[in-house]
N, C-alpha and C positions, 0 to 999 in steps of 0.2 A: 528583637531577641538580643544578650547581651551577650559583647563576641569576647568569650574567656579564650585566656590564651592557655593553652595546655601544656606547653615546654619553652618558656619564657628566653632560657639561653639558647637555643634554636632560631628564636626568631630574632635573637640580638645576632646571633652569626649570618643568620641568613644574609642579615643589613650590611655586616661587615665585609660577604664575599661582593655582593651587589655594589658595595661602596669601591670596593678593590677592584674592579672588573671595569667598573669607567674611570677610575683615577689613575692605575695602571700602579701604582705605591703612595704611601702614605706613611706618617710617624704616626706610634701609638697616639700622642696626644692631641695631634687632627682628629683622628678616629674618633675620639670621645666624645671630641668640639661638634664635630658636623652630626652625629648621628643621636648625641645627647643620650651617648649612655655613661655612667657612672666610669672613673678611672681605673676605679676594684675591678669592677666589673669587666672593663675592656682587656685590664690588664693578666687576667684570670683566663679570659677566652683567645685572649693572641696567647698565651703560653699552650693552652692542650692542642689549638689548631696548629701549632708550630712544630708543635711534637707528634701530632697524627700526621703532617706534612702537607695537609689544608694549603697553607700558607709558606711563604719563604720569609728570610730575616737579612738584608745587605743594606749598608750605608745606614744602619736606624731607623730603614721605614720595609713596613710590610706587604708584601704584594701578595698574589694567588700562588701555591705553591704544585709541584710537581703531580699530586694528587688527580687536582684538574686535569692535566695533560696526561695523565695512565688511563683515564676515562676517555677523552675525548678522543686519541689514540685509539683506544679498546673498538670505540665505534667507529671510526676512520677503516679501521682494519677491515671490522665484518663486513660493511659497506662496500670495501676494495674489491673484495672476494668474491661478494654475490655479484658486483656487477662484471667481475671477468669470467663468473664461472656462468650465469645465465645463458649466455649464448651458446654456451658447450652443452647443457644439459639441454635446450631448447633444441640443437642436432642431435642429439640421443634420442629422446621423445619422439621424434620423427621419424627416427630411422627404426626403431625397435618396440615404437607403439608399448613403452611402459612409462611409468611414473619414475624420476629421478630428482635426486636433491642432496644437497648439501648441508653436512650439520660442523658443528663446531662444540669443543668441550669450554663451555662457559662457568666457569669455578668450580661447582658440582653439579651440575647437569649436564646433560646434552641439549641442545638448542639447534634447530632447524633454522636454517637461515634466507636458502632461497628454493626454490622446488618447480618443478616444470609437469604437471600431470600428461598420462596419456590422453591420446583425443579420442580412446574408445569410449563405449558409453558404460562398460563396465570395465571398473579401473579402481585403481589404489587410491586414495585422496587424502594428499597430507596435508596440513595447515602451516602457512609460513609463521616462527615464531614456536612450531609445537614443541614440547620440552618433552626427554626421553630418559628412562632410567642409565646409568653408567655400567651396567652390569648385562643389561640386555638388550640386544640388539647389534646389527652387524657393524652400523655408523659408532656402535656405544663403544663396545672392545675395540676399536681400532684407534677411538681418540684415547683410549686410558692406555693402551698398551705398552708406552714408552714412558710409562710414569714410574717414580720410585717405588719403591717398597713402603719405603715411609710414607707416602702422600697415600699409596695404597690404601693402606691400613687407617689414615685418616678419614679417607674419603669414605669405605665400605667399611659396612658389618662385618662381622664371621658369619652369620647368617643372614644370604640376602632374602628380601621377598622375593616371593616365588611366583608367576604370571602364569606360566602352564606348565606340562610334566617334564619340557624342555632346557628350563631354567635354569641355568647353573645358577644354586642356593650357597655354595659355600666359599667362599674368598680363596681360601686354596686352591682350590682346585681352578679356579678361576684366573689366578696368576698363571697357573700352569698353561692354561688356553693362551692366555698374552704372550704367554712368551713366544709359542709357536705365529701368533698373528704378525708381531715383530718382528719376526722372523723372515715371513713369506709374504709381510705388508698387502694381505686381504684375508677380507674378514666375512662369514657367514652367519648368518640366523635362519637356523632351524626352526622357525615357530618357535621362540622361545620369550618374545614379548605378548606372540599373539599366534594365534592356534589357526589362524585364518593368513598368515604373511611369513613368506622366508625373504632372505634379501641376502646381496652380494654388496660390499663395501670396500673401496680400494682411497689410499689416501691421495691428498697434496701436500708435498715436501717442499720444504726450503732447501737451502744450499749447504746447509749440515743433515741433511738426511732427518729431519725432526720433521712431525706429522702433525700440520699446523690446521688441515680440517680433513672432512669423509666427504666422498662422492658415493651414494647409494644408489640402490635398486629393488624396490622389495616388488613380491610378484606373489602372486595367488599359489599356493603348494601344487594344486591341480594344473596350475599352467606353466610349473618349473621342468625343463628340461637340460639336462644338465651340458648338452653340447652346445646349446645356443648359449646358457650363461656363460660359456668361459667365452664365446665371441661377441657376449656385451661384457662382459670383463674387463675383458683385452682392449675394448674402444674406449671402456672408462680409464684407464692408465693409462691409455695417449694423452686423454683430455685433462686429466690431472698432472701429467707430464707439461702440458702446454699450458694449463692451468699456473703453474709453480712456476714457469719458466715468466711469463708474466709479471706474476706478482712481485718476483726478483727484481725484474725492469723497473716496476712504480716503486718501488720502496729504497 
């Protein structure tokens, strides 16, 4: 079969980051020399990768730029997280026989990061990795809470989709919920992703009071009672307490 290339300056950049990543820098006209592509040509994709921030520009030669490291970073972080928050939620699970997990606001989504199921045989079951609307759910309003207006309004409709009769649909009104979650830093779902799951959400804070991920709990409606969730509540805010207190330490 004949291997057509489908986006040709793609695969010239691919060469040039791979070429950068073992040479550590290089001047444009090495670039050209070892990888045998055209000067136009080189010199057309070092300018837009320069300026997306791909790459850096000192001394005349180019290396991998800042870009790279907001990435490898981005995953450094999530990785920090799940592996100091695991063992806190793997105490929860135990002691209160529900499912617990960790989510994090990943550009527009929510994303599930690490999770610990109950060991009952009927139980909640999340998928590490699941991705969550930003509108619904307890993990959801508590990571968008401390967001602007502006980003707001970028991120959401005026009219959200709606999942059951629960739903806050309309952006409005939906500020107005944030602002009380920011306020009192926990967050509930009334069945409002799913007609079948409430959940309790309390964050982890850094050292400016900024809500860098959720700690949840969702639970069967028929199995919610309301005096035992504020004393698994209360156990998830230590561990989010110790949780942040951590993360300060590594970072």
């Amino acid at each position: 079969m004949e291997n057509k290339s489908k986006v040709p300056a793609v695969e010239k950049a691919d060469k040039i980051f791979n070429y950068l990543y073992y040479h550590e820098s290089a001047a444009q006209a090495e670039i050209a020399r070892e990888l045998d592509i055209s000067k136009a040509s080189v010199n057309r994709l070092l300018s837009v990768l320069l300026e997306l921030k791909y790459l850096s520009f000192e001394d005349k030669k180019y290396s991998l730029g800042e870009k790279f490291y907001f990435f490898a970073n981005k995953y450094e972080r999530y990785t920090l997280i799940k592996n100091i928050a695991l063992p806190y939620l793997e105490e929860l699970s135990l002691k209160f026989k529900e499912t617990f997990k960790i989510s994090i606001l990943d550009d527009y989504k929510i994303r599930t990061i690490v999770k610990v199921e109950s060991s009952d045989l009927i139980k909640i079951s999340v998928s590490e990795n699941a991705i969550f609307p930003l509108h619904a759910g307890a993990a959801s309003k508590l990571l968008i809470c401390q967001l602007s207006d502006t980003r707001l309004n970028k991120l959401l409709e005026k009219t959200l989709p709606r999942y059951t009769e629960n739903t806050i649909t309309d952006r409005e009104e939906l500020k107005k919920e944030l602002i009380k979650i920011n306020s009192r830093k926990i967050s509930y779902d009334n069945m409002e992703h799913s007609e079948s799951i409430k959940a309790v959400a309390v964050p982890v804070l850094n050292k400016k009071n900024r809500i860098i991920a959720a700690m949840s709990c969702p639970c069967f409606p028929n199995l919610w009672d309301d005096e035992r969730m504020k004393k698994i509540s209360a156990a998830m805010e230590k561990a989010c307490t110790e949780i942040g207190k951590r993360l300060e330490y590594f970072n």
